[in-house]
C-alpha positions as CSV (number, residue, x, y, z in Angstrom):
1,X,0.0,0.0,0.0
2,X,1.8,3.2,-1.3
3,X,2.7,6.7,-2.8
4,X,3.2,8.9,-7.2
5,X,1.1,17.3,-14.8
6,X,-2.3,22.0,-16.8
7,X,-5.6,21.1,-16.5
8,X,-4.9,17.0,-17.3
9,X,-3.6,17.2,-13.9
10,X,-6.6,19.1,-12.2
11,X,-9.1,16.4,-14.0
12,X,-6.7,13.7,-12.4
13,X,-6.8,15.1,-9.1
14,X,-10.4,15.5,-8.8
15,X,-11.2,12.0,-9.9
16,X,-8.5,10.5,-7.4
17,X,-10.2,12.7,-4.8
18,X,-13.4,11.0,-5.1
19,X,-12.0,7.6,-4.7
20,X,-9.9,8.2,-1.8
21,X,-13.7,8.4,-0.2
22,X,-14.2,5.2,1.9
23,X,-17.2,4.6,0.3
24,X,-16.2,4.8,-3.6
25,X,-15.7,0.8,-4.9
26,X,-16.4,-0.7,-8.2
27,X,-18.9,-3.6,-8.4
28,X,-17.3,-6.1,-10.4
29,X,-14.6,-8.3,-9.3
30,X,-10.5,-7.1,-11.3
31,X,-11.2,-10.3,-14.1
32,X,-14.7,-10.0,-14.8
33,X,-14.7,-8.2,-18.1
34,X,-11.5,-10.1,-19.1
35,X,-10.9,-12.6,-21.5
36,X,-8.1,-14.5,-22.9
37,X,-6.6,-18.0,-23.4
38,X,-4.9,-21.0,-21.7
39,X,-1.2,-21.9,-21.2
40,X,2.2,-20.4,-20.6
41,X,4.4,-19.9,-18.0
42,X,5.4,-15.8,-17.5
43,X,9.1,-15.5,-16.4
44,X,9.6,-12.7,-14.5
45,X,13.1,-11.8,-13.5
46,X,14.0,-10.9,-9.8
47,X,17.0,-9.4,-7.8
48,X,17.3,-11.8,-5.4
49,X,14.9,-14.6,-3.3
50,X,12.6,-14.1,-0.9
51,X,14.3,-14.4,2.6
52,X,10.1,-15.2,4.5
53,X,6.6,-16.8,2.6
54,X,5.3,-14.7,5.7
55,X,3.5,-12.1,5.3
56,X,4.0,-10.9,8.8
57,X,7.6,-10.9,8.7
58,X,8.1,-9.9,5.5
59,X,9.9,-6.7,5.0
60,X,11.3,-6.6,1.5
61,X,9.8,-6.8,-1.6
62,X,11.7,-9.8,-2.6
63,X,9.7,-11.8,0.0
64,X,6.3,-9.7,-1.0
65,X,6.2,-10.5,-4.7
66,X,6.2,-13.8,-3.7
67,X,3.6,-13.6,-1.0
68,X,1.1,-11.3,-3.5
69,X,1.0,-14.4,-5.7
70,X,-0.8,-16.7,-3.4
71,X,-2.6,-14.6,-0.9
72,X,-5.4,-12.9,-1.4
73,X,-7.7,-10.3,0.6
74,X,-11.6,-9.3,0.7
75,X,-11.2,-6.2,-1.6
76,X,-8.5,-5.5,-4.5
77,X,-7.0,-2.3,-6.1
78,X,-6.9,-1.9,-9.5
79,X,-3.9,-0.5,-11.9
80,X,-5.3,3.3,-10.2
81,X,-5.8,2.3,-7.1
82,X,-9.3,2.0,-7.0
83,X,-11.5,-0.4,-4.8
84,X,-12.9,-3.7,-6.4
85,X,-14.3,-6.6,-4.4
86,X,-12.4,-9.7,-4.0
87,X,-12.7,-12.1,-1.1
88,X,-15.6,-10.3,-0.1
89,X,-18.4,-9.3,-2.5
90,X,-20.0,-6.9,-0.8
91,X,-20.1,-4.2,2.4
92,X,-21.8,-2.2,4.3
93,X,-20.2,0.8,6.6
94,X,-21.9,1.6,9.6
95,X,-20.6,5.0,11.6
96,X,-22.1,4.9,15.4
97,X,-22.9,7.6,17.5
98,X,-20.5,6.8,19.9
99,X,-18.1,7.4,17.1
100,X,-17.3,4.0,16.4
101,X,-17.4,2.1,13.5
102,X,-18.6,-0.8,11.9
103,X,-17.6,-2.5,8.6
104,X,-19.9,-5.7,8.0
105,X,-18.5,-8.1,5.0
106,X,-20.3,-10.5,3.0
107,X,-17.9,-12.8,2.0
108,X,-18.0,-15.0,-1.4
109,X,-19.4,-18.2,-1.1
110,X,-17.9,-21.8,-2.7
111,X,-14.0,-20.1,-2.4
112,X,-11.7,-22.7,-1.5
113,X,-8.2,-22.9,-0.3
114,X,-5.6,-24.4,-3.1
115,X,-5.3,-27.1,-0.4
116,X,-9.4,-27.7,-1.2
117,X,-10.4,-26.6,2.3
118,X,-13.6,-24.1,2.6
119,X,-12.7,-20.8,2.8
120,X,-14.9,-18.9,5.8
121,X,-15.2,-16.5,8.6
122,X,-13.6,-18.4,10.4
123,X,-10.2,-17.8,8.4
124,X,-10.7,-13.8,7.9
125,X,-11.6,-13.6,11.7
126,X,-8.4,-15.6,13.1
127,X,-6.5,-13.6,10.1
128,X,-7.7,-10.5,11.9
129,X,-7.9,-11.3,15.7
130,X,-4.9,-13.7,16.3
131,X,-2.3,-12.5,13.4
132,X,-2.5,-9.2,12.5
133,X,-4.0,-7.4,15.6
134,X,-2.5,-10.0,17.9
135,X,0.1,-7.6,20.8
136,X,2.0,-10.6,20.8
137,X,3.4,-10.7,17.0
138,X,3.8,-6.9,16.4
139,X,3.5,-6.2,12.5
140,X,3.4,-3.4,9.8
141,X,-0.7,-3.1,10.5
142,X,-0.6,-2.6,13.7
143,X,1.5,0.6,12.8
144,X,-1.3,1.6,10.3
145,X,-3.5,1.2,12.8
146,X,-1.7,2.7,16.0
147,X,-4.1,2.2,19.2
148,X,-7.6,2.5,16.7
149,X,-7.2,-1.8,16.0
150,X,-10.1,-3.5,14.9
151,X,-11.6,-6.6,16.6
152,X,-13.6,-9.2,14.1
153,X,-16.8,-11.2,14.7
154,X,-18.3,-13.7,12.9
155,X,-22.0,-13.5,12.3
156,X,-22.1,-16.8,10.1
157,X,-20.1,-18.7,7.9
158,X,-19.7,-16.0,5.1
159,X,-20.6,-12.5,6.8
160,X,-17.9,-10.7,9.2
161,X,-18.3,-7.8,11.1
162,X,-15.0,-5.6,11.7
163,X,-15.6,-2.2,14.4
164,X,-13.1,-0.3,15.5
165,X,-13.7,2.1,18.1
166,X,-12.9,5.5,16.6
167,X,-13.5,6.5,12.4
168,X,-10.4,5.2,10.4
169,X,-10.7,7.1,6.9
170,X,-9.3,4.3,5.3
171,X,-10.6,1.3,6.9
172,X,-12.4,-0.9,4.0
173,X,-9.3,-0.2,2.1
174,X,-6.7,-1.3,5.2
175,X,-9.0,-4.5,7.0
176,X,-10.1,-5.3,3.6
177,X,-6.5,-5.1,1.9
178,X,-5.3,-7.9,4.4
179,X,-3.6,-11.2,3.2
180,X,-6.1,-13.8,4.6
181,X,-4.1,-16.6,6.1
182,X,-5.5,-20.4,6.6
183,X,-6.7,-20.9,10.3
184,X,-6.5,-24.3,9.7
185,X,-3.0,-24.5,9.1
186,X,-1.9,-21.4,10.8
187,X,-3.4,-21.3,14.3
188,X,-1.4,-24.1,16.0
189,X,1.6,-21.8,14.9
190,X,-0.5,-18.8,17.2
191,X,-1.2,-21.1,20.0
192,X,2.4,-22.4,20.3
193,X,3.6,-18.3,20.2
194,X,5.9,-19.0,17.3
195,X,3.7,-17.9,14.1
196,X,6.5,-16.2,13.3
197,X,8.1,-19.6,11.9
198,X,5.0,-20.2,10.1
199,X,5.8,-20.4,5.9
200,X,9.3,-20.0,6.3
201,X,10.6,-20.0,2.4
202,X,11.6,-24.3,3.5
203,X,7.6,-24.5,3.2
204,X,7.7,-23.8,-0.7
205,X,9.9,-27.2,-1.1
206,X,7.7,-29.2,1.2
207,X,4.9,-28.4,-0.5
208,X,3.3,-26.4,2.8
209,X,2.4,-22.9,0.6
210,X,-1.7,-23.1,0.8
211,X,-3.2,-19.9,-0.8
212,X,-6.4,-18.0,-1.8
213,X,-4.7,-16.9,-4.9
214,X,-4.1,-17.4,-8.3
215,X,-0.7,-19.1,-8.2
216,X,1.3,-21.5,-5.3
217,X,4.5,-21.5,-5.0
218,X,6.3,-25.3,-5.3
219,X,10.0,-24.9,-6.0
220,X,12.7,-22.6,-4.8
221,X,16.4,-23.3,-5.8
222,X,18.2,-20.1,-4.2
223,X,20.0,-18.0,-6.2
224,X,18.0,-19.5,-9.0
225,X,14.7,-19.2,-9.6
226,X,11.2,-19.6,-7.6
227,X,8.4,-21.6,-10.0
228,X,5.0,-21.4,-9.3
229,X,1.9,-23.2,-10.4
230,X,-1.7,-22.2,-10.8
231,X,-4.1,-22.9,-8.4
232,X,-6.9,-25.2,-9.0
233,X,-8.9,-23.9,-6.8
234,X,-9.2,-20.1,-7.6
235,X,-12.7,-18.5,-8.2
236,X,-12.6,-16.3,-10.3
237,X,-13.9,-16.2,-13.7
238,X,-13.8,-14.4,-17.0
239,X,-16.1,-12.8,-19.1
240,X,-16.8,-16.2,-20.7
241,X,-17.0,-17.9,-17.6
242,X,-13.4,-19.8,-18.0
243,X,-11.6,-20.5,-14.7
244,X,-8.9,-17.9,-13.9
245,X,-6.3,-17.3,-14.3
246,X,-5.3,-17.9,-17.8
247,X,-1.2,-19.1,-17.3
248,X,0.3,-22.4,-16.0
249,X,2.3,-20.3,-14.0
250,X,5.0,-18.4,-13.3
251,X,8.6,-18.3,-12.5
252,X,10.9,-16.0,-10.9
253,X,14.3,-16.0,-12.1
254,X,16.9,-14.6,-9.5
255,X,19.2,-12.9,-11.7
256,X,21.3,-10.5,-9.3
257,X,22.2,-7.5,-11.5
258,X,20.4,-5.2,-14.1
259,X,22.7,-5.4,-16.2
260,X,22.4,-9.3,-16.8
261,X,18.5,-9.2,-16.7
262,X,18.7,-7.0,-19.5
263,X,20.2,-9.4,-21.3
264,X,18.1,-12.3,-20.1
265,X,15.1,-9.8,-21.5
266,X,17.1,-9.4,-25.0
267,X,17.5,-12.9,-25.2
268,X,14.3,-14.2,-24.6
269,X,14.5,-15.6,-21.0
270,X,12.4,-13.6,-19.7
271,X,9.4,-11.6,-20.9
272,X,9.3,-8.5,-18.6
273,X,11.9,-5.6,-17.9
274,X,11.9,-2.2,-15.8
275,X,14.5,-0.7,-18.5
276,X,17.0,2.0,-16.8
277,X,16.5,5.7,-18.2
278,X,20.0,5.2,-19.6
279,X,19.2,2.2,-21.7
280,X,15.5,3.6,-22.6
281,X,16.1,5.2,-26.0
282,X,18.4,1.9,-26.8
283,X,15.4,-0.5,-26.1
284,X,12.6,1.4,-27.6
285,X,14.8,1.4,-31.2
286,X,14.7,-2.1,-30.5
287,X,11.2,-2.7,-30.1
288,X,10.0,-3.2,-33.4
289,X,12.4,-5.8,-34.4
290,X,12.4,-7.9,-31.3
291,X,8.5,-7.3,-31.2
292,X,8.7,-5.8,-27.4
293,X,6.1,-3.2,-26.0
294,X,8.6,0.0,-24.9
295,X,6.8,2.7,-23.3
296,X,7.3,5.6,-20.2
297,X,4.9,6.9,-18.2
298,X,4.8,9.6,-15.0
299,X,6.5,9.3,-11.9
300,X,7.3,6.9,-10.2
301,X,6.0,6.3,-6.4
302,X,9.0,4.6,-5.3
303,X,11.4,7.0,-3.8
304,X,15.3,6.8,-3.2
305,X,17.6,8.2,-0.6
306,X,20.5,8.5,1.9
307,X,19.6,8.1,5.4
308,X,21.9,8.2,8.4
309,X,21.6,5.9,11.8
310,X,20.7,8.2,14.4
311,X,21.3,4.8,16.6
312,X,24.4,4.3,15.2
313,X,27.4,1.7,17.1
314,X,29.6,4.7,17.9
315,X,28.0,7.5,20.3
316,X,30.3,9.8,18.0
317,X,28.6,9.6,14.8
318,X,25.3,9.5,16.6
319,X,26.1,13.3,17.3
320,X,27.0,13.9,13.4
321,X,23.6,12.2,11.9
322,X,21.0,13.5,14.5
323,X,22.4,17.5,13.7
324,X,20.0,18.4,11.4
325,X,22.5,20.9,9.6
326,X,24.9,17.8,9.1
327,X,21.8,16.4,6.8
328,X,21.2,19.5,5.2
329,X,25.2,20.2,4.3
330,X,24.6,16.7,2.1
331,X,21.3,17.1,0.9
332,X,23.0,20.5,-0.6
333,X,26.2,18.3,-1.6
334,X,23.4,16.0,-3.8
335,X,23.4,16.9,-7.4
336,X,20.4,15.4,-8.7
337,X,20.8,17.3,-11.7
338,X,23.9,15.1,-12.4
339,X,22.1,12.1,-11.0
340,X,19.0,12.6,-13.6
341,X,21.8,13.3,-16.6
342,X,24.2,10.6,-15.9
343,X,21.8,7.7,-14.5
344,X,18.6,8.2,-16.5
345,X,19.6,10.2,-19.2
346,X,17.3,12.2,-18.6
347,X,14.0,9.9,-17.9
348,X,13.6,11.1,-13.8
349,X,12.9,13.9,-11.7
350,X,13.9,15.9,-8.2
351,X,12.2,14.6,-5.5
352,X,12.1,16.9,-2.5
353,X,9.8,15.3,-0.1
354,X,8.5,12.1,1.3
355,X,5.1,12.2,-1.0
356,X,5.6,11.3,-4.9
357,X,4.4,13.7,-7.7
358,X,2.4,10.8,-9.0
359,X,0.6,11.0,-5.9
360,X,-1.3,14.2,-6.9
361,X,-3.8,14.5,-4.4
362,X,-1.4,15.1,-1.9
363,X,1.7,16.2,-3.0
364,X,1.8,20.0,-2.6
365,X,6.0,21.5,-4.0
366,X,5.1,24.8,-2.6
367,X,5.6,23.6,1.1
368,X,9.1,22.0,0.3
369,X,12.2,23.1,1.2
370,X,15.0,22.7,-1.6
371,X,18.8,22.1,-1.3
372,X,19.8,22.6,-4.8
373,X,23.6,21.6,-5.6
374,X,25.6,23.7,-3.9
375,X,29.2,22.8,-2.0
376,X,29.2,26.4,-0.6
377,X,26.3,26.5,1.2
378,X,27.0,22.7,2.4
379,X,30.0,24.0,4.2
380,X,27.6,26.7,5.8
381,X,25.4,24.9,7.0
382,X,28.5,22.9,8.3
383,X,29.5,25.4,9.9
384,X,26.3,26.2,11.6
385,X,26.5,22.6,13.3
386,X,29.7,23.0,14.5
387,X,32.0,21.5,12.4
388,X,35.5,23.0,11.6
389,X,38.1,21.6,8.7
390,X,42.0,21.0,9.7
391,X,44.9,22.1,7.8
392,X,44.5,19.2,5.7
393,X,40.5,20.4,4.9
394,X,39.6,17.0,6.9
395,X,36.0,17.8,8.5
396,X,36.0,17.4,11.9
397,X,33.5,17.6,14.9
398,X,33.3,20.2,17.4
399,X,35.2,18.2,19.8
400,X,38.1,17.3,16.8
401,X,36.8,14.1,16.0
402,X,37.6,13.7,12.1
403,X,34.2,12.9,10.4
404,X,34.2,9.3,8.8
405,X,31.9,7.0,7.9
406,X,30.7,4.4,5.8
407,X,27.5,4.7,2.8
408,X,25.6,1.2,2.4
409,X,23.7,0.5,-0.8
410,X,22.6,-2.9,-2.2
411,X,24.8,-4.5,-4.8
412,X,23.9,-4.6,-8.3
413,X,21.7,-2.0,-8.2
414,X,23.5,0.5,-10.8
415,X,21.5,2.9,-10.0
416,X,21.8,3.4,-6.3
417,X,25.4,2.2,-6.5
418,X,26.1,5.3,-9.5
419,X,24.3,7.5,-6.6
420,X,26.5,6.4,-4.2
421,X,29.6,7.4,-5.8
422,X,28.5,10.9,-6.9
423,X,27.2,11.7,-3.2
424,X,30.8,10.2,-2.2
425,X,32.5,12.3,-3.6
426,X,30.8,15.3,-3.4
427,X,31.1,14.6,0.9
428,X,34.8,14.0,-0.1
429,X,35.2,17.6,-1.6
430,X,33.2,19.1,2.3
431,X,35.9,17.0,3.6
432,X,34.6,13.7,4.9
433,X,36.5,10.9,5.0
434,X,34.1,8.0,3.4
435,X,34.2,4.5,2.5
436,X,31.0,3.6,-0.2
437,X,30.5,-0.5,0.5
438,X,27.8,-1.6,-1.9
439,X,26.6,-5.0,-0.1
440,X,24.7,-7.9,-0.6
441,X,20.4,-6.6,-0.6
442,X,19.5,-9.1,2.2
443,X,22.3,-8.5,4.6
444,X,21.5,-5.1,3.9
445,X,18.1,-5.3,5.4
446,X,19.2,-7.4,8.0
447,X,21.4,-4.6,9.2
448,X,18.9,-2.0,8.7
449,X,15.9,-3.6,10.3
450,X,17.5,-6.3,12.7
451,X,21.0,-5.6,14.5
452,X,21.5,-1.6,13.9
453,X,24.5,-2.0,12.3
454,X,25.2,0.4,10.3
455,X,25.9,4.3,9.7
456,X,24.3,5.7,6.6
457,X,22.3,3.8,3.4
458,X,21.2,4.8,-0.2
459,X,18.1,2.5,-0.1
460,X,14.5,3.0,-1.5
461,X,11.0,2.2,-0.5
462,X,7.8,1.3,-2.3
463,X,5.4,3.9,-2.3
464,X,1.8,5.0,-2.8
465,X,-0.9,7.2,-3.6
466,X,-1.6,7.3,-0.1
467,X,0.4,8.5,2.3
468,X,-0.7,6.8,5.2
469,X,0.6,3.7,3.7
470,X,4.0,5.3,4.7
471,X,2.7,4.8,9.0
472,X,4.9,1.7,9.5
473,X,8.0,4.1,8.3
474,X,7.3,7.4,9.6
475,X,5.8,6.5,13.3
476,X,8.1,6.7,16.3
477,X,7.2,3.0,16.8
478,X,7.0,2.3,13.6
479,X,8.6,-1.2,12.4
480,X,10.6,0.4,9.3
481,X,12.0,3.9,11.3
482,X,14.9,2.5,10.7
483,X,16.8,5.6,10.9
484,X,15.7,6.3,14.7
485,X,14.1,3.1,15.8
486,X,12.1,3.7,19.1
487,X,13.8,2.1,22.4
488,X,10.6,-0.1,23.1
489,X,10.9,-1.8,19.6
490,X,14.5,-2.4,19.0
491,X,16.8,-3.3,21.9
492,X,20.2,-2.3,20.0
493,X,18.9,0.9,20.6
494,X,20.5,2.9,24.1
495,X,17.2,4.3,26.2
496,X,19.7,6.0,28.4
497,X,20.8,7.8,24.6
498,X,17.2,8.3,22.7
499,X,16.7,11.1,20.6
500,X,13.2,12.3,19.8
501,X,12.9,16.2,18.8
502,X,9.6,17.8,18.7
503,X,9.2,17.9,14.8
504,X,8.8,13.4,14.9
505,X,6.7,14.2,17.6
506,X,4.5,16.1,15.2
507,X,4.7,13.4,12.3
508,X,3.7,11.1,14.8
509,X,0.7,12.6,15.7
510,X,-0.6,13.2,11.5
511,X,-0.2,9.6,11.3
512,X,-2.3,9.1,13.8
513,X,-5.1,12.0,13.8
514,X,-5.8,11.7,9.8
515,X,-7.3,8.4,9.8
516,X,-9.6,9.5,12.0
517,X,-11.4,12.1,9.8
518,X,-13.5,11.6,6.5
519,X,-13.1,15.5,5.8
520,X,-10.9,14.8,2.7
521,X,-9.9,18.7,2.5
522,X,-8.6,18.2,6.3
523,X,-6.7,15.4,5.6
524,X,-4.6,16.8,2.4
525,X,-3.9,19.6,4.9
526,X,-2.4,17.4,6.9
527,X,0.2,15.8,5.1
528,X,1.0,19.1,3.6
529,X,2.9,20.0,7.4
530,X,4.2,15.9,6.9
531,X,5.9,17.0,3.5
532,X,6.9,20.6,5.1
533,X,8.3,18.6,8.2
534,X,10.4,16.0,6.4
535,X,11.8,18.6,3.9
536,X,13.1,20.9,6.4
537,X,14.5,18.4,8.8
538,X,15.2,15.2,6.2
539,X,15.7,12.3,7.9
540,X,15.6,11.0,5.0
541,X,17.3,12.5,2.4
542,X,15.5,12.2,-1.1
543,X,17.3,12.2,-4.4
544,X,15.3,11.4,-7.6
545,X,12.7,9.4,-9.1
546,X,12.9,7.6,-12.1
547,X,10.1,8.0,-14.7
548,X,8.3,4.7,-15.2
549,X,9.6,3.0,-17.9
550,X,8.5,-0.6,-18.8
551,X,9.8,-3.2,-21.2
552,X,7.5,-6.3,-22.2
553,X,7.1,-9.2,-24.8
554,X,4.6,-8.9,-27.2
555,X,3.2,-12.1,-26.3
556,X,1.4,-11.0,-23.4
557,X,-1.8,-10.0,-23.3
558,X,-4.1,-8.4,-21.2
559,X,-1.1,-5.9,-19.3
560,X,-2.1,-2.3,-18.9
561,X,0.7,-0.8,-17.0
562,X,1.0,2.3,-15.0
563,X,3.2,3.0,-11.7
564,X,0.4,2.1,-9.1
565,X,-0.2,-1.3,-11.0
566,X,3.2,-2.4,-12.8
567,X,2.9,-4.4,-15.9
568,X,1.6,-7.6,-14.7
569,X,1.2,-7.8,-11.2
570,X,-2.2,-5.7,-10.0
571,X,-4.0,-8.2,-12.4
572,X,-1.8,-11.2,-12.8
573,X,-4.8,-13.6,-13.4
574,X,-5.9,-11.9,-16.2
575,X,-2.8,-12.5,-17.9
576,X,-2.1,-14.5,-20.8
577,X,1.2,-15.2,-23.4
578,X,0.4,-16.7,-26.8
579,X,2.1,-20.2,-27.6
């Protein structure tokens, strides 16, 4: 769930307005009007495996493109993010004078898991009650959710009613979003208090994977590829009324560099590719010839950025990376300009803030604060923070410490890695004394997310249309604020040493309050302040976003890509790839 131009863009705003309400839904199921024919296998190609099959654990996409194959969730979002019904067919919304409210869900009767067990209440109410909103296997939701959780009730077989206890803006999109996992495999995992071994990625091997949808994982050779079939049990149906979906299945092929998938993609190997802005033009000339579909849209909501441990190892560095003029001397030592020329030839844009351009409800430039290339004013705003340079021009701290550190990336991601050489050596020219170390993406996140160890990143996250999507990230307890991970959530982190200024105080509490009110005018207000907060205190420290740029065989069918959607993935049923 995540973030992303004259009057085109006034029309687009408008409509995304209205389906931001929590009442706006289609009526028809994403497959319905679809049609298309049997067989094929789609070979997608991947960075690296998934490290968890479980959903609650899973905190990289590697892991997550694998888990959004075989679970499935009472409503869907199409390729613009709006609401169809899934899982559920139907719902009605209840708001109660007391202020609660009440969501009551008609589920679809005759689904079936792919192991051919009935799927009921019973599986969306333990999903809700004993996973997801369960204190003792802490999650992304509950971050979404902070202290407004929802408790579930079954009132038969196929009807659920969800109530929180306050108004939550975005509640049939959130409860009705949620993987639904199988009580009848998954609850002994509860009971025992060790869910969080349930569907470790040994289950895809031992054929343990049961899902709601459309394809099951059954082999993973690591470093090679992850295969999965279709499942024989899915319910949806076409236009024609022929079983979904339309492939065998699918397979994704680990192939660790860009550079190499490219040329898998050239070759043949695989049938999808998210070109580079450098290699754009080259590919699109190609098209014709090797009978690809080459096209570019908007911005991307992904974002990318250099972020420093405020928690770092050594108590000295902490110092450097919570002094919020330290952050702005190299957000003013980023050229972007050089990033855009040199990385994308030209295919990306500035990003500024935490919310994406694409995002155009919410994304406001006139409340950013910029930090356009510019070395001189970097060594001001040094200055300002107490730094001073020796006779050598080696930066050091006010107490003479020299200022040295190292810049993590993940490997074989050219375009973080050429990032992280032309922020290098830009913080070489202020001064600094650092080391780049592109590293493997899953130690990465281990360090990041697990042990604390490490000092800055050039790292990315997925984004969204809407903002609150961003909770688990930008709340002080959130489970990705990584850079400044909360005491009570992460015990490599010093109580005795916490830092917590006012202005995360503040973030904390939009996160929180905005769900709570339907006044959609209120709410865009709100995450104006977010994107005025960020950008003048930048935790995170945003580079550029790539336009979205796509690469596909011409033997698929059915793909309607845009940045919300992808190319294949928001209806990956629907698919088909001629013989």
């Amino acid at each position: 769930m995540r973030r992303f131009l004259g009057i085109f863009l006034m029309i687009a705003a408008v409509a995304l307005f209205a389906e931001l309400s929590p009442f706006a839904q289609f009526e028809t199921y994403i497959g319905a009007e679809f049609t298309g024919q049997y067989g094929g296998v789609l070979v997608v190609p991947t960075l690296s495996g998934p490290r968890t099959c479980n959903n609650v654990v899973a905190q990289e996409t590697s892991s997550r493109d694998v888990i959004a194959r075989f679970m499935a969730s009472m409503i869907e979002l199409d390729n613009y993010a709006r609401i169809h019904p899934a899982l559920a067919e139907s719902w009605e919304l209840i708001q109660n004078e007391d202020g609660s409210m009440e969501i009551v869900w008609h589920l679809r009767k005759g689904v079936k898991w792919s192991d051919g067990t009935p799927f009921t209440a019973d599986d969306v109410v333990f999903t809700i009650n004993d996973v997801y909103f369960n204190p003792d296997i802490p999650n992304d939701m509950q971050d979404l959710f902070a202290d407004n959780w929802p408790v579930a009730e079954k009132l038969d077989d196929y009807t659920v009613k969800t109530t929180l206890k306050e108004t939550y803006r975005l509640a049939v999109r959130y409860i009705g979003g949620i993987p639904i996992f199988p009580k009848h495999l998954a609850e002994p995992y509860v009971k025992e208090g060790k869910f969080k071994e349930f569907w470790t990625v040994d289950a895809i091997n031992k054929g343990e994977i049961v899902g709601l949808g459309p394809f099951i994982p059954v082999e993973y050779v690591p470093d090679q590829y992850v295969r999965f079939v279709k499942n024989p049990y899915y319910w949806k149906y076409d236009k024609e009324g022929k079983q979904l979906p339309y492939l065998d299945g699918i397979i994704f092929k680990i192939i660790p560099t860009q550079d190499a998938q490219r040329l898998a993609f050239e070759n043949g190997e695989v049938d999808v590719y998210g070109p580079r802005g450098t290699e754009y033009a080259e590919l699109k000339a190609m098209a014709r010839e090797k009978d690809w579909v080459v096209g570019i849209g908007g911005p991307n909501f992904g974002t990318t950025f250099i972020s420093f441990n405020w928690n770092a190892p050594d108590p000295v560095k902490r110092k450097w990376f919570r002094n919020d003029f330290f952050r702005r001397a190299v957000a003013y030592a980023i050229d972007k300009q050089s990033m855009i020329d040199t990385l994308y030839n030209g295919l990306a844009v500035e990003q500024w803030g935490p919310i994406s351009q694409a995002a155009t409800v919410y994304y406001d430039e006139s409340v950013l604060r910029k930090y356009p290339y510019n070395l001189d004013l970097a060594r001001t705003m040094l200055k300002l923070g107490g730094f001073k340079w020796d006779e050598n021009g080696q930066l050091l701290d006010s107490e003479g410490n020299p200022v040295k550190f190292i810049i993590m990336t993940n490997a074989g991601n050219q375009i973080r890695e050429g990032m992280g050489n032309i922020i290098t050596e830009a913080l070489k020219k202020l001064g600094m004394d650092v080391t780049f170390a592109p590293i493997d993406f899953n130690t990465l996140v281990q360090k990041l997310v697990v042990n604390g160890d490490w000092e800055a990143v050039i790292i990315g996250l997925t984004g969204s249309d809407e903002p609150q999507g961003g909770a688990n990230v930008w709340r002080i307890k959130g489970s990705l604020h990584f850079w400044n991970y909360h005491p009570e959530v992460k015990d490599f982190v010093d109580p005795n040493d916490y830092y917590l200024p006012d202005w995360e105080k503040e973030i904390d509490r939009i996160f929180e309050e905005n769900v709570k009110i339907l006044d959609q005018q209120k709410v865009v207000d709100m995450f104006r302040e977010f994107q005025r907060l960020v950008s003048e205190h930048i935790p995170l420290i945003y580079t550029t976003q790539q336009l979205y740029l796509y690469a596909y065989s011409n033997k698929l069918h059915n793909v309607e890509p845009t940045a919300f959607g992808g190319v294949w993935g928001w209806n990956q049923d629907c698919v088909w790839k001629e013989q």
